[in-house]
N, C-alpha and C positions, 0 to 999 in steps of 0.2 A: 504494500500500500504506500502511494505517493506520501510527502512528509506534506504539512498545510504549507501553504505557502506564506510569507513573513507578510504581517500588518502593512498597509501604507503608513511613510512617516508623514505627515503634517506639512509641509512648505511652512520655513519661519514669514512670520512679513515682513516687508521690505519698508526700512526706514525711513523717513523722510531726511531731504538733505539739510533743512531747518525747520526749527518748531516755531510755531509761534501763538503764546498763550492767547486761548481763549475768553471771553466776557459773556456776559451774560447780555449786555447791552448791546454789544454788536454781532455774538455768534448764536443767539437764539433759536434754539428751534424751530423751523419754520418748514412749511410746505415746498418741495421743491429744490430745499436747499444744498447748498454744493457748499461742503468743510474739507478743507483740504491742509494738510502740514498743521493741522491743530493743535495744540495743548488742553484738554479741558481736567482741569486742574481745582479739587475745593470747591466745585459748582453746583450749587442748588436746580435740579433741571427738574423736579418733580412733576407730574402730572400734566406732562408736554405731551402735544400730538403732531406729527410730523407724515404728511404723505409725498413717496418718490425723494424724498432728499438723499443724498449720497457723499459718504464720508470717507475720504482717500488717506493712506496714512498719518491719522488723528491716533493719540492718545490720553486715553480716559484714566485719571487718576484720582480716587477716593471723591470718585463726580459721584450724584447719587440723582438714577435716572425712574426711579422705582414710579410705577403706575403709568409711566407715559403707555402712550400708540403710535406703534409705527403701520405703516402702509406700506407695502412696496420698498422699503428702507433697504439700503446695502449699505455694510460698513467694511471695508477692505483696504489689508496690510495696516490692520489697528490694532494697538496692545491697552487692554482693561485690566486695571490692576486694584487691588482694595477698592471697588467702586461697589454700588447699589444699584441694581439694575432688577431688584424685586416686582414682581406683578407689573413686568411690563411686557403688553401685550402685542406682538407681531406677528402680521397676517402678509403672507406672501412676501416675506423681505431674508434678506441672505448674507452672509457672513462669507467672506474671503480672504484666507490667511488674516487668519485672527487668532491673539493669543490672549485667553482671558485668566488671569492667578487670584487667588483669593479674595475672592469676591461674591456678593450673595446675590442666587438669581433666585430665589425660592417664589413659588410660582408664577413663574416667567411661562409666556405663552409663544410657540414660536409653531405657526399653522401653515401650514401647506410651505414651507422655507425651505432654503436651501443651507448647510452649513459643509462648507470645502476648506480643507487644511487649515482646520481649525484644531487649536490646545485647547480643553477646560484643565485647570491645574489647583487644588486644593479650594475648590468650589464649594458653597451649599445651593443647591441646586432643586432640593427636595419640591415634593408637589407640584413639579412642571410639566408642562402639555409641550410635546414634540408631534400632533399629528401630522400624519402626513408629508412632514419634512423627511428631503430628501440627503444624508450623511455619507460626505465620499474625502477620506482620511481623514478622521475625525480621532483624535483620541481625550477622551475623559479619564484623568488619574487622580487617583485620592479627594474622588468627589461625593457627596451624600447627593443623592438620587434615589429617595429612599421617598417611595408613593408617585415617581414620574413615570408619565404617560406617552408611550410611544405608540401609540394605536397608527393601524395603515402607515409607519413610516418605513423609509429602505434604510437600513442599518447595515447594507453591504460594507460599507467602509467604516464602521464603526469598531472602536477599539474602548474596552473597561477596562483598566486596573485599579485594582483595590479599590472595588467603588461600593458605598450604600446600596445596592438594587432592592430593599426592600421594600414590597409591596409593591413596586410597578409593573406597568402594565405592557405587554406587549403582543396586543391581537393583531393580527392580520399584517402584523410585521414581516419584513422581507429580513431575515439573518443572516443568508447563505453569504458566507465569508466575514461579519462580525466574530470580534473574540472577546471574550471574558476573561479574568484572571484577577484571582483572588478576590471574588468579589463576592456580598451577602447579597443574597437569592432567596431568604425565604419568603414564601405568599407573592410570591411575583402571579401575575397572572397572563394566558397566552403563551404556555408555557409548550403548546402545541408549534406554537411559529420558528422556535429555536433550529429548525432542518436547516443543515450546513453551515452552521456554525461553529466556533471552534471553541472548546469550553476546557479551563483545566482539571486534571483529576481531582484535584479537592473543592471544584464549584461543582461538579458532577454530582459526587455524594448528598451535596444539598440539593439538584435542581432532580436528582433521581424521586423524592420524596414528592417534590410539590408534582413533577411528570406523574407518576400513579396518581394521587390524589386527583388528577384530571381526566385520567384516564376510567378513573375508579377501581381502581386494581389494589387489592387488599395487601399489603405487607406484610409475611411474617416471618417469625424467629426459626420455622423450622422444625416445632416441636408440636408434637399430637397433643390433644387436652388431657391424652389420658398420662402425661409425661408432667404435669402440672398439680399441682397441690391442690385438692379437691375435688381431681379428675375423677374420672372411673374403677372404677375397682377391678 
């Protein structure tokens, strides 16, 4: 049997040749807008809605973007770093060599999207909706994704380590060529979509339990009742 073949890595993003900090007065969020070599830097951007605007290597630092709406949004060759990016909802918008580190996306919405060589890196990420998005070199490491929703997404180029997966969901997912490693898998659900995927021996043991349990297939030790205290005589 062929050996899997090795994860896609990421494309780092490509730096701008100058930054130059952002305001709030003049880099506003707005409809259409085009940020380019940005700094956004200590910025209050809360509860912004933004449709089609496009971000070319911008860096977001302990900005806190929590509850905005994006449309159509692309943010590409950007590094998010300590920033709040919570319960912000994105419909149809896509990430391009982006590397996002310590930063809280907990229910973050990102629907019918696209995310390409993208980093998530020591994220919380928990309770987020991934429908439908499509993940091609994507790698998530030491992130909690613990209740997120991957319903109908392609997860062909998705890559876990050591991640929270508990309790998320994963119906009508596409995995063939996603990998797992070292990651918590209990009560995930969709645990049918996992074909061709590439899982380690000790996420096995766990994702073995919750696959029966879907299956309805009864587990046991191997022993007759009548091998049991109480059994038959």
């Amino acid at each position: 049997m062929p050996s899997p073949s090795r994860p896609a890595v990421p494309a780092k993003p490509r730096p701008p040749k100058a930054l130059e900090l952002a305001t709030v007065d003049e880099d506003d969020l707005r409809d259409e807008g085009a940020y380019t070599g940005l700094g956004f830097y200590d910025l209050d951007l809360t509860g912004r809605s933004a449709k089609g605007a496009e971000f070319d290597q911008c860096r977001f630092n302990r900005t806190d973007l929590s509850g905005s709406s994006f449309v159509k949004v692309s943010l590409t060759d950007c590094l998010v770093e300590s920033s709040n990016f919570a319960n912000l909802h994105g419909d149809q918008s896509s990430l391009l060599r982006v590397a996002v580190k310590d930063s809280r996306l907990t229910g973050l919405q990102w629907l019918d999207g696209v995310l390409r060589d993208v980093t998530l890196r020591d994220c919380r990420i928990d309770l987020s909706v991934f429908r439908a998005t499509k993940f091609g070199a994507v790698l998530f490491e030491d992130c909690n994704l613990a209740g997120a929703d991957f319903t109908g997404a392609d997860l062909t180029g998705a890559t876990f380590a050591r991640c929270d997966l508990t309790g998320a969901q994963f119906s009508a997912a596409i995995m063939d060529g996603a990998r797992l490693t070292d990651c918590a898998l209990s009560g995930i659900g969709g645990v049918t979509s996992f074909a061709g995927a590439t899982i380690s021996t000790g996420d096995l043991i766990a994702l073995s339990h919750t696959l029966a349990a879907a299956l309805n297939i009864t587990v046991s030790d191997g022993r007759s009742t009548d091998d049991t205290p109480g059994g038959r005589t």
